[in-house]
KOLVOBA-746170 format. One line per 2 residues: number of its first residue (from 0); their letters; for each residue x negated, y negated, z of N, C-alpha, C. Coordinates in steps of 0.2 Angstrom, whole numbers, plus 5000, padded with zeros to 4 digits. Example, Ala and Ser with C-alpha at 12.3 -4.5 7.8 and 13.67 -1.06 7.14 Angstrom:
2
0	AS	4934,5028,5039,4938,5022,5039,4934,5016,5039 ~ 4936,5011,5035,4932,5005,5036,4936,5000,5039
END
This chain:
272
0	XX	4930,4902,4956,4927,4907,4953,4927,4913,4958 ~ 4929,4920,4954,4929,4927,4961,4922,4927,4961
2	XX	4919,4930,4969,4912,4932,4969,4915,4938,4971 ~ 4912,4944,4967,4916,4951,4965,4909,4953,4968
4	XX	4911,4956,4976,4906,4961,4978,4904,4968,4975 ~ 4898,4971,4972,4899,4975,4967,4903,4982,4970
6	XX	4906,4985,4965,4907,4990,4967,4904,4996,4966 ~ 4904,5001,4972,4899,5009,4973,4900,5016,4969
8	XX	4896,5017,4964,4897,5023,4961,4899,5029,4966 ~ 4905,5031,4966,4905,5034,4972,4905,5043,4970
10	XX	4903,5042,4965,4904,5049,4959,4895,5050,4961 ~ 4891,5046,4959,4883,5045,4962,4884,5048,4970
12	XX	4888,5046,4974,4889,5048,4981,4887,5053,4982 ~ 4894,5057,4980,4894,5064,4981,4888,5068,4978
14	XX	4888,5065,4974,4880,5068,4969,4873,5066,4972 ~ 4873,5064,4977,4867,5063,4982,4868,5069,4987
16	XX	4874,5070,4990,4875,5077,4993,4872,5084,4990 ~ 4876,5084,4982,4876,5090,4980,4869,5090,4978
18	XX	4865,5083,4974,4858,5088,4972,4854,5088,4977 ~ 4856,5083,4982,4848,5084,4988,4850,5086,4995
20	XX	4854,5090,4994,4855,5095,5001,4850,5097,5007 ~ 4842,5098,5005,4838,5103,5007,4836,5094,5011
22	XX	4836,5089,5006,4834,5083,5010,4836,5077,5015 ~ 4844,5080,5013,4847,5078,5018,4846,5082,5027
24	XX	4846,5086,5025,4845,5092,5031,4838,5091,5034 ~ 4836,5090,5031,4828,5090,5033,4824,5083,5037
26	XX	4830,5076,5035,4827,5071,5035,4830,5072,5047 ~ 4825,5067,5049,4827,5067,5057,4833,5062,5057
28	XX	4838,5061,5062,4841,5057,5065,4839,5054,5069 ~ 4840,5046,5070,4839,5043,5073,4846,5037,5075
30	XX	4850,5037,5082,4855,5036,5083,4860,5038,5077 ~ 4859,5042,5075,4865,5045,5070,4862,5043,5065
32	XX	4858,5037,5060,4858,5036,5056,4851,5039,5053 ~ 4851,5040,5045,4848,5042,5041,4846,5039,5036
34	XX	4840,5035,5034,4838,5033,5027,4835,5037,5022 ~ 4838,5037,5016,4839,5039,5009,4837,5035,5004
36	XX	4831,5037,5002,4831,5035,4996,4831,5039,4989 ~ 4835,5035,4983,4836,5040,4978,4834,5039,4973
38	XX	4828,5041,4969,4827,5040,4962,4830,5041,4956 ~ 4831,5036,4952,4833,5039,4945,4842,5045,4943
40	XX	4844,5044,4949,4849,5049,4949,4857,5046,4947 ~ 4857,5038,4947,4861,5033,4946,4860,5028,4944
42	XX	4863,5022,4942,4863,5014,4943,4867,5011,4945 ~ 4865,5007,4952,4867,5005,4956,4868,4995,4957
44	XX	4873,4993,4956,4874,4984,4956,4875,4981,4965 ~ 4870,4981,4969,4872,4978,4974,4869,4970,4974
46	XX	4867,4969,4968,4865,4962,4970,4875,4957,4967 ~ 4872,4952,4970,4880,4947,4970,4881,4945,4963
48	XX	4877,4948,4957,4879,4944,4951,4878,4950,4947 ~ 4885,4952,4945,4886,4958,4942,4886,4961,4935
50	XX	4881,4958,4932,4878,4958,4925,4870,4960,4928 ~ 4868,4961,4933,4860,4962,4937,4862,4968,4941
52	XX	4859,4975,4938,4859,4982,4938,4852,4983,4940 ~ 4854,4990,4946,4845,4990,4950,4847,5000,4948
54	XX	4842,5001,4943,4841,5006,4942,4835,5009,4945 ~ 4828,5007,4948,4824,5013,4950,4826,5013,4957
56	XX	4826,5011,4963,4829,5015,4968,4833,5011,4970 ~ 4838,5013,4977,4844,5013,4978,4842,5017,4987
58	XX	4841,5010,4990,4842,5015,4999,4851,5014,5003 ~ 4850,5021,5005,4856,5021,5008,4855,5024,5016
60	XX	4859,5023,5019,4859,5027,5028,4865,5029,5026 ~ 4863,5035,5030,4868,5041,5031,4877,5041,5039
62	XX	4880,5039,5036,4885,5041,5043,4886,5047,5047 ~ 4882,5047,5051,4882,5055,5054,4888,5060,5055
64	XX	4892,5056,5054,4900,5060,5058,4902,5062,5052 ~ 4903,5057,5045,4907,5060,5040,4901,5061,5034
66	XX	4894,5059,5035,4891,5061,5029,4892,5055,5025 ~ 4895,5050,5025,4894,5044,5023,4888,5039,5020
68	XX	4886,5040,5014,4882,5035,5012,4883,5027,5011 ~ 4878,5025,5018,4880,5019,5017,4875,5011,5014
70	XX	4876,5010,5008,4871,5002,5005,4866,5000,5010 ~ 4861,4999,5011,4857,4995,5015,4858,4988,5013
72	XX	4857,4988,5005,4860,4980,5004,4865,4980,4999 ~ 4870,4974,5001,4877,4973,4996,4877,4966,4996
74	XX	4879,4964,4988,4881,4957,4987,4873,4953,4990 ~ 4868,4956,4990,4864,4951,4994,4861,4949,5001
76	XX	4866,4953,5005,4866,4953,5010,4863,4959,5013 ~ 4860,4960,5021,4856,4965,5023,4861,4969,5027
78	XX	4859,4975,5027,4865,4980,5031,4863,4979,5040 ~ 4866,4977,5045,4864,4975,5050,4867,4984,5055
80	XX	4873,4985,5053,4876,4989,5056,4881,4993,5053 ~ 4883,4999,5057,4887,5004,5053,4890,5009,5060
82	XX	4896,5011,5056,4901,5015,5061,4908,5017,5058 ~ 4908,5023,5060,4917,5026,5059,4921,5024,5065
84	XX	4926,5023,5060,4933,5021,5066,4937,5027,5067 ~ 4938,5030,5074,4941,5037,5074,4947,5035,5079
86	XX	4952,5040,5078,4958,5039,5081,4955,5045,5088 ~ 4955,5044,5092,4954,5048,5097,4959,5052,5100
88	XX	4967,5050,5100,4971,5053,5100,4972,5061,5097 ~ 4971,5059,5093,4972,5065,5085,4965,5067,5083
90	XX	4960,5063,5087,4950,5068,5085,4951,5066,5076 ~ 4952,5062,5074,4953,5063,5066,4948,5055,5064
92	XX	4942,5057,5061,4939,5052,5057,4944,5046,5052 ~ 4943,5040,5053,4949,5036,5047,4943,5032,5040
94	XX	4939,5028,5043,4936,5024,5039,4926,5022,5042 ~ 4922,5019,5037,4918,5019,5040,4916,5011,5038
96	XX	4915,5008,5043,4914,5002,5044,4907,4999,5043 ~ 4906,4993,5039,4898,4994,5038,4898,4984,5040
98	XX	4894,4981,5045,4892,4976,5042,4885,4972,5039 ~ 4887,4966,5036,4883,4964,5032,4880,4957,5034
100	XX	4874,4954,5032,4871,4948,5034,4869,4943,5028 ~ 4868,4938,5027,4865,4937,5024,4855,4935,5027
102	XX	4851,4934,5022,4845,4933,5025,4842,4928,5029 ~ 4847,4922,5027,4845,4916,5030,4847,4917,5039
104	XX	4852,4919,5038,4857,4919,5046,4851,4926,5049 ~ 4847,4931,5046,4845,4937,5050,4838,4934,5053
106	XX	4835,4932,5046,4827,4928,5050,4829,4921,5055 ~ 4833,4917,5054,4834,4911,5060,4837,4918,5068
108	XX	4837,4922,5066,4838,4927,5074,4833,4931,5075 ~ 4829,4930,5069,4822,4933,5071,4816,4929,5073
110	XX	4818,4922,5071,4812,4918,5072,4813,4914,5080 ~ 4824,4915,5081,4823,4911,5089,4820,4914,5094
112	XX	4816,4910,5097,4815,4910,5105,4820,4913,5109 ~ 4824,4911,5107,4830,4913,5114,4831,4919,5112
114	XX	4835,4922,5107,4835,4931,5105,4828,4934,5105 ~ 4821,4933,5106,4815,4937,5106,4816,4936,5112
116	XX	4817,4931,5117,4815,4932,5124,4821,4935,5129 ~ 4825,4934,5128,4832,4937,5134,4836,4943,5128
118	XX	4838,4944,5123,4842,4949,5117,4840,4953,5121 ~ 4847,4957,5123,4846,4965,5123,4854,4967,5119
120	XX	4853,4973,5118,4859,4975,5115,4866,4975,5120 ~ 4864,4977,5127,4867,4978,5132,4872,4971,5131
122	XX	4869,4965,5130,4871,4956,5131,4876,4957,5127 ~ 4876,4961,5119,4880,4960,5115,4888,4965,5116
124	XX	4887,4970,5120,4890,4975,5121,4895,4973,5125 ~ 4891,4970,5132,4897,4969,5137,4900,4960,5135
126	XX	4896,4957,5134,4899,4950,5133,4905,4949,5130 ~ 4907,4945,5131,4915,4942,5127,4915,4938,5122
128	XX	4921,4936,5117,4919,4934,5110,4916,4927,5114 ~ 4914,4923,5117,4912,4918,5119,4906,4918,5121
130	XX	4902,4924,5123,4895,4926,5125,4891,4921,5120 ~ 4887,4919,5121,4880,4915,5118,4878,4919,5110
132	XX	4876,4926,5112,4874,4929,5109,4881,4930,5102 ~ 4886,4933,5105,4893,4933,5099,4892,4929,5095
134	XX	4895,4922,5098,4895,4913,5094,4888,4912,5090 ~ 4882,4914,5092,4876,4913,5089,4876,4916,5081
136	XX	4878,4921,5082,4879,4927,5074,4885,4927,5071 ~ 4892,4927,5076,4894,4925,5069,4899,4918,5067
138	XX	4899,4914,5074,4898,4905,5072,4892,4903,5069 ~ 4887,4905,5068,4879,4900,5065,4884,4899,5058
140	XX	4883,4890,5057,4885,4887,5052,4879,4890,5046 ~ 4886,4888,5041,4883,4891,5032,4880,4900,5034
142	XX	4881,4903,5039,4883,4911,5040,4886,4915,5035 ~ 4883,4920,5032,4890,4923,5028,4890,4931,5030
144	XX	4896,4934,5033,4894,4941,5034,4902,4943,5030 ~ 4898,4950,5028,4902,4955,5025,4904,4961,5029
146	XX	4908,4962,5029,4911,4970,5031,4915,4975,5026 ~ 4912,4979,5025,4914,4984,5021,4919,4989,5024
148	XX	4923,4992,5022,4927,4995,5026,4928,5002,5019 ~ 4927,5010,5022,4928,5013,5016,4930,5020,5021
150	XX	4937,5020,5017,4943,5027,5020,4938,5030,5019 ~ 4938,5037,5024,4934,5043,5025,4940,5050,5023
152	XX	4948,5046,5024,4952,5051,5019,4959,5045,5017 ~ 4964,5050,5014,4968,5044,5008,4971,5041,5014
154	XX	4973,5033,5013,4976,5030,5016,4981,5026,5012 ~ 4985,5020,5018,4990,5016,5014,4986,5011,5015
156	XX	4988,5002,5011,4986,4997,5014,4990,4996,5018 ~ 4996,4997,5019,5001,4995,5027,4998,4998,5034
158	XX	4994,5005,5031,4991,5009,5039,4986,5005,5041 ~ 4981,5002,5035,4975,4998,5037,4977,4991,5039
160	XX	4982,4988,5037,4985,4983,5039,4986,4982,5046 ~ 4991,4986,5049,4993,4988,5055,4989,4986,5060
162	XX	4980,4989,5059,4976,4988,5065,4973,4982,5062 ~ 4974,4978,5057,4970,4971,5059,4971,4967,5061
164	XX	4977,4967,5061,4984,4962,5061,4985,4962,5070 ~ 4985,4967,5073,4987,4970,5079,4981,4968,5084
166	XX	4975,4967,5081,4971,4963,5085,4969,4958,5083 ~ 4972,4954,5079,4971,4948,5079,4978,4944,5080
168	XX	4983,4947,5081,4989,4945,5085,4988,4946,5091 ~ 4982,4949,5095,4982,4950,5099,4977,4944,5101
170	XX	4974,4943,5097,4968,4936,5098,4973,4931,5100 ~ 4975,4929,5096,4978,4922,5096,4983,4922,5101
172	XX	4985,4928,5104,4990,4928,5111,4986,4925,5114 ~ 4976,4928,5117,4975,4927,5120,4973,4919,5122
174	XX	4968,4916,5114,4969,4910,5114,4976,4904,5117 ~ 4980,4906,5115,4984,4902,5117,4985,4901,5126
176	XX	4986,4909,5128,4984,4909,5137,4978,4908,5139 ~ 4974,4904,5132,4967,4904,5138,4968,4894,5137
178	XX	4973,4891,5132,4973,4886,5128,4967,4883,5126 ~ 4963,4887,5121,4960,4889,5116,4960,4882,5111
180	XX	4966,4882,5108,4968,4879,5103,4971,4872,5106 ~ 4968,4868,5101,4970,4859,5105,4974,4857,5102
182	XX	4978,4860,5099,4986,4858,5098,4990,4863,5096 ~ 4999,4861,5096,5002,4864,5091,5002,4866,5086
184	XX	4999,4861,5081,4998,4863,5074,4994,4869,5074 ~ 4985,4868,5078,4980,4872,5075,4983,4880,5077
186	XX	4988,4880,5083,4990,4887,5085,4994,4888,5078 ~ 4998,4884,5076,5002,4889,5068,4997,4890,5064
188	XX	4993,4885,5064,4987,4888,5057,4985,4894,5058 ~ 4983,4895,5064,4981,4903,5065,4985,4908,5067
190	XX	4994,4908,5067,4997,4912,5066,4997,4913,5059 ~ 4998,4907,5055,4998,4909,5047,4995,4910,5042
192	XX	4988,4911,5045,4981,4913,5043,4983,4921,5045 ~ 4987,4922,5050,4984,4931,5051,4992,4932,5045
194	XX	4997,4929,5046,5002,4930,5042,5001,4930,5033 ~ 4998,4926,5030,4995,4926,5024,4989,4934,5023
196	XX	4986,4935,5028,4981,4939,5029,4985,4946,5029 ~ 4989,4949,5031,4993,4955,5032,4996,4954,5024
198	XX	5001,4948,5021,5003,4948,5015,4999,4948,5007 ~ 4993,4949,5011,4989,4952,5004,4985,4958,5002
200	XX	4987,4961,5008,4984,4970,5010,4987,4973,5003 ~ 4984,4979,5000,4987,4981,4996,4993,4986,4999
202	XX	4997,4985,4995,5005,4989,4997,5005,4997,4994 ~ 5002,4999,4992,5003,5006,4990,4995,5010,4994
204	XX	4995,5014,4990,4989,5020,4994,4984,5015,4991 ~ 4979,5020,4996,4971,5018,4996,4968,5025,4995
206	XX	4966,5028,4991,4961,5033,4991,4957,5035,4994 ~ 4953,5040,4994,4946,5041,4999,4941,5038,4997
208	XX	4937,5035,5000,4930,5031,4996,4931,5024,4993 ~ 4937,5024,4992,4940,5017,4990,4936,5012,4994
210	XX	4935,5008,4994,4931,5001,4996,4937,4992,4999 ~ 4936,4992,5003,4936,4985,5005,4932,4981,5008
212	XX	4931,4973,5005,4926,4969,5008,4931,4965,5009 ~ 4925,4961,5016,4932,4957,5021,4924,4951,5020
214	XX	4924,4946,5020,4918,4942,5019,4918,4933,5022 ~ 4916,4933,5028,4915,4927,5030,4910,4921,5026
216	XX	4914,4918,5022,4909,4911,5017,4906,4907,5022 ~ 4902,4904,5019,4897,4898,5021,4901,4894,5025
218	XX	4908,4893,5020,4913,4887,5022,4917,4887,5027 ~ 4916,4896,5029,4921,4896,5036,4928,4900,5031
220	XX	4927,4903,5027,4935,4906,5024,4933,4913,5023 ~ 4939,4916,5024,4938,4923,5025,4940,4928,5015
222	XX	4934,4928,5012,4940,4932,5006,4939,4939,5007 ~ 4946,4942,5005,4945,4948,5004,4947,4950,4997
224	XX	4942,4958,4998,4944,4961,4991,4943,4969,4990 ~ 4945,4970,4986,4948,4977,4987,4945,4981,4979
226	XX	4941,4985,4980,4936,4989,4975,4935,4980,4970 ~ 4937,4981,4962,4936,4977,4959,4939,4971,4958
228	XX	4945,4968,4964,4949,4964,4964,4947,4959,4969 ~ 4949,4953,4968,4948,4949,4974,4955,4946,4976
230	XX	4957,4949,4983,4965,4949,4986,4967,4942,4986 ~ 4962,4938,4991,4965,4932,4994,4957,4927,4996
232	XX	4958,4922,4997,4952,4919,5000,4955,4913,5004 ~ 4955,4916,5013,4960,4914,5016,4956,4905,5020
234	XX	4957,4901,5018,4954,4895,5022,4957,4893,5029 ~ 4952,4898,5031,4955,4896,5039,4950,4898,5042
236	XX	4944,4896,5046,4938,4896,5049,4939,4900,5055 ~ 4945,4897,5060,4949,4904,5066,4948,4910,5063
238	XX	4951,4912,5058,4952,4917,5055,4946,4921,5054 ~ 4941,4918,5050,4935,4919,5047,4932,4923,5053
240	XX	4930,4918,5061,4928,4919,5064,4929,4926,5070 ~ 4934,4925,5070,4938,4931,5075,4941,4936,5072
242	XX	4938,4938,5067,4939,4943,5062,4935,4949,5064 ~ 4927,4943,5063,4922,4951,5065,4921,4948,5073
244	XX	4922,4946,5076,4921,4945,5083,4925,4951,5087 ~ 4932,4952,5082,4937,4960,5083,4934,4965,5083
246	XX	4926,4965,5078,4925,4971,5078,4918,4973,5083 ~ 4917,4967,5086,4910,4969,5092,4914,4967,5096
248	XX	4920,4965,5099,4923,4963,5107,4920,4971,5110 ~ 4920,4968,5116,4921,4977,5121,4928,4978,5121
250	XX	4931,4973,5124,4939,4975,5123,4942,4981,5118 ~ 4947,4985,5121,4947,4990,5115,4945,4990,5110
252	XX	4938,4991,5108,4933,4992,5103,4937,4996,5096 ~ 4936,4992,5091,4941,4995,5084,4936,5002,5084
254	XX	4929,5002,5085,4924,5007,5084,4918,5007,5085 ~ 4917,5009,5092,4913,5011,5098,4907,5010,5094
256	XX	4904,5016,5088,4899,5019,5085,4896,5011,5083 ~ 4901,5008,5078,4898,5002,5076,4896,4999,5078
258	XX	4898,4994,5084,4895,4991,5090,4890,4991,5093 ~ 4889,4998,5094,4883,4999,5095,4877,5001,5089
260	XX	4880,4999,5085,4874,5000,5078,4871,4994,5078 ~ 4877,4990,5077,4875,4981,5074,4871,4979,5080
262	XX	4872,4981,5088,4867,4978,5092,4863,4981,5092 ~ 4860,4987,5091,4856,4990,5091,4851,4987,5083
264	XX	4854,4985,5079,4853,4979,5072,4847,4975,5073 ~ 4853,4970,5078,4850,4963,5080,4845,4965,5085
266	XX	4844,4969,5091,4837,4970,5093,4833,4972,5090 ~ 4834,4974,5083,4827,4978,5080,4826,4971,5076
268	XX	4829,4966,5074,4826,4960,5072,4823,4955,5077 ~ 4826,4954,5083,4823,4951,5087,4818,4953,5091
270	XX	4815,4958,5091,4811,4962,5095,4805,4962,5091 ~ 4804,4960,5086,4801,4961,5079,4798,4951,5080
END
């Protein structure tokens, strides 16, 4: 059965810019992000069963670079972190990157000992995907995290493709030079987990605002899907795990702003 993450009025989007102008201007920033909430001005589906419609409010935070509204909650899951991915070369905004938790996995890092007492965001920024802290959030069994991914202008799935592919071909390089993998087989399976992965990217354009959710299941399988479609639902736990571990490595960071959102996330849970 598809679990069809809902999709975002994105026509309501723009329509939160144009009627409340005065109040997005007016509200303060705080590390770039903005909370917004919206009465009565749309009807919004973020819960995970898509016949259940939330029509009196609808909170969203603000991407400070492109103006992005982005879900607090989707599919059930709480918004942990958020950031654009910019090409610094060319100074040109690409996509805005949003991750997701679910509840069970955000209170067990609110209720441990060990993240209220030692967690700083610093641990999660400079660490390696091996760090305590990494493995803690996004290995915790029966875990499920979303990433939302949403073009800031039109793109292809070949150009999105490119950078996912790129670093987790880069992964599996280095597991293999770290001998990571306890055999032959499991290093193919996780070549042909990133290979099945790249073959189910969509092949023509991507729109602006367009939506993709990247989502690590309970069971350790990566599905993805794309606005109203569900592409692939890949069962490879390697895969699932080092998917978003690509997107909090320090290692060339896919996107600095994010990184430091999501840590910045988990300390306000664990601090609490």
């Amino acid at each position: 059965m598809a679990h069809f993450l809902p999709r975002l009025n994105l026509i309501g989007s723009q329509r939160i810019r144009r009627v409340f102008p005065q109040l997005l201007s007016g509200l303060g920033l705080v590390g770039g992000v903005v909370s917004v909430s919206v009465f009565g001005t749309r009807t919004a589906n973020f819960d995970a069963n898509p016949t259940s419609t939330a029509t009196a409010t609808s909170a969203f935070s603000i991407e400070a670079a492109t103006q992005t509204p982005v879900p607090n909650q989707i599919g059930g899951k709480e918004l942990v972190g958020f950031g654009v991915r910019h090409v610094t070369l060319l100074r040109f905004n690409v996509y805005v990157a949003a991750l997701y938790a679910d509840a069970a996995s955000l209170n067990a890092i609110k209720k441990s000992q060990h993240w209220r007492q030692n967690y700083s965001p610093a641990k999660l920024l400079n660490g390696d995907e091996d760090s305590f802290y990494m493995k803690d959030f996004v290995r915790r069994p029966n875990a499920e995290l979303t990433l939302s991914i949403e073009p800031v202008r039109a793109t292809t799935g070949p150009h999105l493709r490119q950078g996912f592919t790129r670093f987790l071909n880069g992964r599996v390089a280095k597991d293999i030079k770290d001998g990571a993998f306890a055999n032959e087989a499991d290093q193919r399976a996780a070549e042909d987990a990133v290979k099945e992965l790249e073959a189910k990217f969509p092949s023509g354009n991507i729109p602006k605002n367009a939506r993709m959710f990247f989502t690590k299941t309970a069971k350790g399988e990566l599905r993805v899907e794309y606005e109203d479609r569900e592409l692939a639902v890949i069962k490879s736990k390697w895969l699932s795990e080092r998917f978003f571990e690509g997107y909090l490595a320090h290692e060339k960071p896919i996107s600095e702003d994010f990184r430091k959102s999501v840590a910045d996330g988990l300390n306000s849970l664990s601090s609490h």
